[in-house]
C-alpha positions in Angstrom: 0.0 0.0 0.0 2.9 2.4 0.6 4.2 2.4 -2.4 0.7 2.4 -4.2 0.5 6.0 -2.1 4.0 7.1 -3.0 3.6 6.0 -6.6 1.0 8.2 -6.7 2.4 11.0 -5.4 4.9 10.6 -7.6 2.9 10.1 -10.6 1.0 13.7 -9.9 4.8 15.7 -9.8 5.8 13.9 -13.0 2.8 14.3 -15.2 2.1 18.3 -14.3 5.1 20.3 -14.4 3.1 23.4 -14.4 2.1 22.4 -11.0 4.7 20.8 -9.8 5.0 22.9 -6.8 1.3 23.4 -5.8 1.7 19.3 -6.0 4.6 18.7 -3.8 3.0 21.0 -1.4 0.0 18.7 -1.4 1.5 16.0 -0.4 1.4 15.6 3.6 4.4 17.5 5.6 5.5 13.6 7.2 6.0 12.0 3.5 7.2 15.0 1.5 10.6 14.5 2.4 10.5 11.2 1.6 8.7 11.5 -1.9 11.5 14.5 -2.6 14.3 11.7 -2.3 12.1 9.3 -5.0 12.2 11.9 -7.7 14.8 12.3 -10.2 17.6 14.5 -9.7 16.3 17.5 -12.1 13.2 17.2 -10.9 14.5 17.7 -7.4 16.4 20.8 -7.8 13.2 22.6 -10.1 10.9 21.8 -6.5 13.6 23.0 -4.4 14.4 26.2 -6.4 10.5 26.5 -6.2 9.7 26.3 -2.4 10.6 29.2 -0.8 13.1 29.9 2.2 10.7 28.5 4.9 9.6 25.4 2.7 13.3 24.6 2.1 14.0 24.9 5.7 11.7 22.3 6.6 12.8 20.5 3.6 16.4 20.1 4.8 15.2 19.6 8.2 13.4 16.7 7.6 16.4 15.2 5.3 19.4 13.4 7.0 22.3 15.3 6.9 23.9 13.9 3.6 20.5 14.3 1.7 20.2 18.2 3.3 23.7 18.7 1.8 23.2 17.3 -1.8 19.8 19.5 -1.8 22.0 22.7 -0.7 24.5 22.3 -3.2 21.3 22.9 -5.8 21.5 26.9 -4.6 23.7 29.8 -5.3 26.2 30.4 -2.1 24.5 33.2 -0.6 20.9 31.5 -0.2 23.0 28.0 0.9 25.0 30.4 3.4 21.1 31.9 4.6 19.5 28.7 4.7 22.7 27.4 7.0 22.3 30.6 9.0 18.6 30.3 9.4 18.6 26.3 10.4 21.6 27.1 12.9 19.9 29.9 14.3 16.5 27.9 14.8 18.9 24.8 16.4 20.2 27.3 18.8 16.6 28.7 19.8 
């Protein structure tokens, strides 16, 4: 049944590039981290590029550490430097 559901997650961020985002962010908050990590590479970085600085946060939050860094490496070096900023400074809170 699990993959039936992440199938079809999967199948609605493949088939509707227009809405890829609006998709992703329809997927429950528990299993979008793990549907990110099923999809291929480019289509990774186009949701990543596409959330914006809170929704990456909680992105890379909810990725182990390896996975957080491969997403990071997707941004320019001033938005990875703000995102590493903004997670330390929530960790230290």
């Amino acid at each position: 049944m699990v993959l039936k559901k992440n199938d079809y997650y999967l199948n609605k961020l493949y088939k509707n590039p227009k809405a890829r985002i609006a998709e992703y962010l329809a997927i429950p908050d528990q299993k979008r981290a793990e549907i990110f990590l099923l999809l291929r590479r480019h289509i990774q970085f186009e949701v990543a590029k596409g959330l914006n600085n809170d929704q990456r946060k909680l992105l890379l939050e909810a990725l182990d550490p390896d996975d957080a860094t491969d997403v990071l490496q997707f941004f320019d070096k001033n938005t990875q430097k703000n995102l590493i900023e903004s997670l330390s400074n929530d960790i230290q809170e």
